[in-house]
C-alpha positions, 0 to 999 in steps of 0.5 A: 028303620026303612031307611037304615035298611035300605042304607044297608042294602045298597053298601054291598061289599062290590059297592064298598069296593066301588068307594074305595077304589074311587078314593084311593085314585082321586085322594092321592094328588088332592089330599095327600096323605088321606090316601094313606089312611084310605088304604091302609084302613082297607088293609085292616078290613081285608084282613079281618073280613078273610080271617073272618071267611067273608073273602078268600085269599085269591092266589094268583101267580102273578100276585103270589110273585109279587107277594113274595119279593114284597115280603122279602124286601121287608124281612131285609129291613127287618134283618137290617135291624137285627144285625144292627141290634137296632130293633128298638131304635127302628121299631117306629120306622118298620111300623110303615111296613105294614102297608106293603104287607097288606098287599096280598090281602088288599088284592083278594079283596078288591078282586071281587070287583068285576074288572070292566067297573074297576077299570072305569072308576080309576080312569074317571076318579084320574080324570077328575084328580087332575081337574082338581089338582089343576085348580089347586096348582093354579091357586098355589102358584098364582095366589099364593106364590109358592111350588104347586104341591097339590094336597100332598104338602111335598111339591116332588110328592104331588107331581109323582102321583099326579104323573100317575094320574095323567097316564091313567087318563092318556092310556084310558083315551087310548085303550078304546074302553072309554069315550069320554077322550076329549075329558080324558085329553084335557084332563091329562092336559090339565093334569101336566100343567099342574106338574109343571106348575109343581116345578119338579124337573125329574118328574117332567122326564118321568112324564115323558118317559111313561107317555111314550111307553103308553105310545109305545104300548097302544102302537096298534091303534095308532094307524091311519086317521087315529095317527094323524090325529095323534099328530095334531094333538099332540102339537097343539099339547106343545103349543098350550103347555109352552104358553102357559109353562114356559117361564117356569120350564125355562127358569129351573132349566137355568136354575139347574144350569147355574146349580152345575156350574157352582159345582163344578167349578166352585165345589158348592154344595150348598145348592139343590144340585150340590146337596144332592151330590153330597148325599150320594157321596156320604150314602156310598161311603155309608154302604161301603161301610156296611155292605151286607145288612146296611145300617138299618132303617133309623140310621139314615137321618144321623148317618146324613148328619154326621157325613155333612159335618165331617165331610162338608162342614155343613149342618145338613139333615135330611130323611133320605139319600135322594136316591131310591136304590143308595137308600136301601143300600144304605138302610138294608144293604146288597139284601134290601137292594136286591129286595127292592129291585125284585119287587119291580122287576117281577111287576115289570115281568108279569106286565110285559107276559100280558102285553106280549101274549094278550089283547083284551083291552082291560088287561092291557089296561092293567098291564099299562098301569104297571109300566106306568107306576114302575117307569115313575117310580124308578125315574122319579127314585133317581133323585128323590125317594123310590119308597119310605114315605107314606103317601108314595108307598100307599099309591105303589100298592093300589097301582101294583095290587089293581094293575095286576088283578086287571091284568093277570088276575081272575075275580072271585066271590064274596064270601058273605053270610046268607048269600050265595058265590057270584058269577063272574066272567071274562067281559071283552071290549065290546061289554066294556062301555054298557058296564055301569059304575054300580053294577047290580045287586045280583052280582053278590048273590044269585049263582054259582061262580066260575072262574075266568 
């Protein structure tokens, strides 16, 4: 009894937090879709525990923003259906919108978390994400002779979210908040040999892009000595990454060189490239059709069959356009499109207000994370999925939901029985590195709250 009371003692509702957050940034990349069980799982919870009133519904403006493009985007594919009278055809591919609903909720709970731990458990759970893929990759690629595609079963899937993780680990080096930049560097060294190993070319510009926006971003730290060692650093990056990686960069280079010429001079479609090209062609004849309301979120698979076969003569299926935006044009028409775009402009709107106007490390942090998942998404979603598959859209969610709290949100308290509201404060950098990953039992029961 002893025991079991102790047991319950130590799972303090921060303390589940801790074990969530830890979960959700190391899953993705390592075992895939478990992240998705993970969060979705912690949705449901989210929502009885604030029907329940052991959470308060945490309105912050920024989230509130995001909240309500979010929910439009949903309604769109929703109103998609109902145009297309198509409900009972679509009910099961509306069900995985459930995840994006949970936004709201999923963020007034993680936000009784104080930011200063929340920031060290992503930065240490990224870091140790990419050591493990690191391993997974090698062991794919040299013992088994296959794509690295991690724990995620889908090579473009691993590497997306494993991009993530290593500008998690670059921008924790980065940001001064923590000092294990060595682990951090090698681990975002590691991390990019796994997505080289993943062979996916879209999302090495992906990685490109989003590191010199994390550059970009911490310009201010990079004076001096710190620069020249940047400098350094990043030769010696180059030199190890076109040792171990270049046979692979050098054949899908050519691949996608060959890929081109069949096109263009042979008209073939039957290869990566060219299949990509018929999609983009049937989806825009597709939106053309139905502009306004789209077809709805189950047409998509017979739409791609049909077009192959009547435009191709070929025997093609695939689930999506490889193009994020065509997808929802497609699916959800101008609305879902629309719908679609807001949700990253608002998040990239909300991060821009923080960079430009604030210099606390946590919420520049958190600012940081959101430039990171949107430059991604979006450049990843050029030639593949943007959102529609359940690990991608999870991994959204918990970089939207904690980015924003870390950058413009405030904690609140838990609301549990026989305890009383928590303090919670603003923790500058100089707070940062004393914080613990298990911060003390006061912190669910001692004062009066007050708010950031």
């Amino acid at each position: 009894m002893n025991r079991l009371s102790s047991a319950k003692q130590q799972l303090t509702p921060s303390r589940i937090n801790i074990y969530f957050s830890t979960l959700c940034f190391f899953f993705p990349p390592v075992l895939g879709s478990v992240v998705s069980f993970v969060f979705n799982g912690g949705g449901l919870w989210s929502v009885l525990l604030i029907a329940s009133g052991k959470r308060r519904f945490n309105v912050d403006p920024a989230m509130m923003a995001l909240t309500i493009a979010i929910y439009a985007y949903c309604a769109a594919n929703l109103v998609a259906s109902i145009a297309n009278n198509a409900i009972v055809r679509d009910a099961t591919h509306l069900i995985p919108l459930v995840t994006f609903l949970f936004f709201p909720l999923s963020y007034s709970t993680w936000s009784i978390t104080q930011k200063a731990t929340l920031v060290r458990i992503i930065v240490l759970s990224s870091m140790a994400a990419c050591f493990v893929a690191l391993l997974l990759a090698v062991f794919q690629q040299y013992w088994l002779g296959t794509r690295a595609e991690g724990g995620a079963g889908n090579a473009i899937v691993f590497a997306e979210v494993l991009c993530l993780a290593v500008m998690v680990c670059v921008a924790g080096a980065l940001s001064g908040m923590e000092r294990h930049r060595i682990a951090l560097i090698c681990a975002a060294l590691g991390g990019t040999i796994a997505i080289i190993y993943s062979q996916t070319r879209i999302v090495w510009l992906a990685l490109l892009l989003a590191g010199i926006a994390v550059l970009l971003i911490n310009q201010h730290r990079l004076t001096g000595r710190n620069l020249v060692r940047l400098l350094l650093l990043l030769v010696a990056v180059v030199i190890v990454i076109a040792a171990v990686g270049f046979q692979t960069i050098s054949g899908r280079v050519e691949f996608l060189r060959s890929d081109w010429d069949a096109l263009a001079i042979h008209g073939d479609h039957t290869t990566a490239l060219g299949l990509r090209v018929a999609l983009w062609d049937i989806g825009l004849k597709a939106f053309r059709a139905m502009p306004l309301f789209g077809h709805g979120v189950g047409a998509t698979q017979l739409l791609i069959k049909q077009g192959f076969q009547d435009q191709f003569g070929m025997d093609a299926g695939f689930n999506h356009f490889h193009n994020g935006l065509l997808t929802a044009l497609v699916q959800a028409g101008i609305l879902g499109a629309v719908t679609l775009a807001a949700i990253f402009v608002i998040a990239v709107r909300n991060a821009s207000l923080v960079l430009r106007n604030s210099t606390d490390p946590i919420e520049r942090f958190g600012a940081t994370m959101i430039v990171i998942v949107v430059i991604t998404y979006l450049t990843a979603g050029m030639t593949g999925i943007l959102v529609g598959h359940d690990i991608l859209d999870s991994v959204l969610m918990i970089f939207l939901v904690s980015g924003t709290y870390l950058a413009s949100g405030r904690q609140v308290s838990v609301m549990e029985d026989h305890a009383l509201p928590v303090v919670t404060e603003n923790r500058g950098l100089s707070q940062v590195t004393e914080d613990r990953i298990f911060p003390p039992e006061t912190e669910d029961r001692a004062l009066p709250s007050t708010t950031q």
